[in-house]
N, C-alpha and C positions, 0 to 999 in steps of 0.2 A: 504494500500500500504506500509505504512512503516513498519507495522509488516512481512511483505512478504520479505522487503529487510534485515530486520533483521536476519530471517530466515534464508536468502543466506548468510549472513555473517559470523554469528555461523556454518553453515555446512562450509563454506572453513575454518573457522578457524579450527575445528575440526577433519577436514579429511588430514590437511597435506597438500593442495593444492600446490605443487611442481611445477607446468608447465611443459613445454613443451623441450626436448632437441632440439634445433637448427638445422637446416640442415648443421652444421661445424662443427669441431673440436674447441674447445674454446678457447682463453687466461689461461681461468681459467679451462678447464679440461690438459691443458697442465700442466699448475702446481704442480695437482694432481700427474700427472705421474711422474713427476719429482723429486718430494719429495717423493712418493712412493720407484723410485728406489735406490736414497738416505737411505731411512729409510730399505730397502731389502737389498741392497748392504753395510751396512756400516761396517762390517768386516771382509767383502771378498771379493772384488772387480773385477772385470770381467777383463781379459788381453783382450779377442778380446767380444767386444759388439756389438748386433747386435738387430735395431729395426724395428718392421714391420710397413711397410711406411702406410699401412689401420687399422683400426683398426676391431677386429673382432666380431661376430654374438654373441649377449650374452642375452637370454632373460629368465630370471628367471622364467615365469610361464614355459614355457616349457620345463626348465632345468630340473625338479621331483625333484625339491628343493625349491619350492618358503615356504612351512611351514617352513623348515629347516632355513631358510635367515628370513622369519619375526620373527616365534616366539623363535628359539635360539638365533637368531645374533643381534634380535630387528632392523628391516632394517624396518624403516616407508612403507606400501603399497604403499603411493607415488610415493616412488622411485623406487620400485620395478614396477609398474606399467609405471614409466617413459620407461625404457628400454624395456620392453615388446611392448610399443608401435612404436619401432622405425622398429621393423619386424626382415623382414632380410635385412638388408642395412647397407653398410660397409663404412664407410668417410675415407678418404686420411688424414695422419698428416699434418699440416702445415709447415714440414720439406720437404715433399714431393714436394711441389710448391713452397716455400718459402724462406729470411732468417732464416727465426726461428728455431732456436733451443732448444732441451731439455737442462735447465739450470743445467746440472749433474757435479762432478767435474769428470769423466772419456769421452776420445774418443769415439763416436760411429758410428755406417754405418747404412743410411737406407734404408732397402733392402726390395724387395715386395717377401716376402716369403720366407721360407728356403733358407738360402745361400748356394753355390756352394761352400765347402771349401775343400780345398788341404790337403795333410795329413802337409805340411810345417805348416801351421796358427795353428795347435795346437788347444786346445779345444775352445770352444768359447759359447755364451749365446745367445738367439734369444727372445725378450722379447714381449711381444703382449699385446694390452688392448684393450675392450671393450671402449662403450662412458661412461660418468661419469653423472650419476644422480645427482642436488643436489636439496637440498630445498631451502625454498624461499631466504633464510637469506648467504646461499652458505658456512653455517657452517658446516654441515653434506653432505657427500658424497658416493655414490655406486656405483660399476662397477665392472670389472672381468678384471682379470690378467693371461699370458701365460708366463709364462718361462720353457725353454728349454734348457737343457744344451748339446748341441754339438752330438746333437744325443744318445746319452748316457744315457741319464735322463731328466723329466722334468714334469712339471706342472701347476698345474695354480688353480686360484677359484675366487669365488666373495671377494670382501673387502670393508668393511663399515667403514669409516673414518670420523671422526670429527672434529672440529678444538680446540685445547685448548691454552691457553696463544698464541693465534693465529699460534700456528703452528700446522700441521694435524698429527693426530693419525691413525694409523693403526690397524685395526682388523681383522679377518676372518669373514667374512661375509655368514657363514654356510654352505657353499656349494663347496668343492675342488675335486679336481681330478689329478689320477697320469698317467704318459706313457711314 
């Protein structure tokens, strides 16, 4: 028997056992976004921001990217496998129902979907994310990001983030796309 629980223990050490994303939006994937657009925005800053109140459908095997996200971007299967399990189901931010806001230093509007804008308002940004993966330690992060600029331009991809001297890093997470 105890060689049998041994067993189980070397395989979850060894495969990255990440768990399970929650059926919400997190404290801690809030954050991620946060600092995200921080670390994207920090020397351009958005005049009219605008965030989508769900977040959106982001499953890396069925993206035709999942080789590209593990063996370029080094995105643990894990997490890759996290988000793949979640389908197709889309969460409300907790800005949606809530106080809570994204801890950014700019204004933003949470809007469920492309906003309706006037030619007055001038260009503006429509920002989207995926749920965030992490691992067990919530030091390493994965998820997929949409920006949009104002009809104009825009994009988005997956991003694999880490944490260092406790603030999060940013990477490309091998997989973008443009429109």
């Amino acid at each position: 028997m105890r060689k049998c629980l041994a067993a189980v223990a070397l395989l979850v050490t060894f495969t990255g056992c990440g768990g399970r994303i929650p059926n919400h939006v997190t404290t801690d994937e809030y954050g991620v976004y946060a600092e995200w657009m921080k670390a994207h925005f920090s020397t351009n800053p958005p005049n009219n921001l605008y965030v989508d109140s769900r977040t959106f459908v982001f499953d890396p095997l069925s993206s035709g990217c999942a080789n590209a996200i593990h063996g370029k971007a080094g995105v643990p299967w894990a997490l890759i496998k996290q988000l793949h399990a979640l389908g197709e189901a889309e969460y409300w931010l907790p800005d949606a129902y809530s106080s809570t806001r994204l801890s950014i230093p700019w204004s933003y509007r949470l809007v469920d979907g492309l906003p309706l804008i006037s030619r007055e308002s001038g260009p503006y940004r429509l920002v989207g994310f995926s749920r965030v993966a992490f691992d067990t330690t919530h030091s390493k992060a994965f998820f997929a990001v949409s920006d949009a600029c104002g009809g104009l331009c825009g994009g988005g991809g997956a991003v694999y983030a880490h944490k260092q001297n406790n603030a999060w890093v940013f990477k490309s997470g091998g997989c973008d796309w443009m429109y």
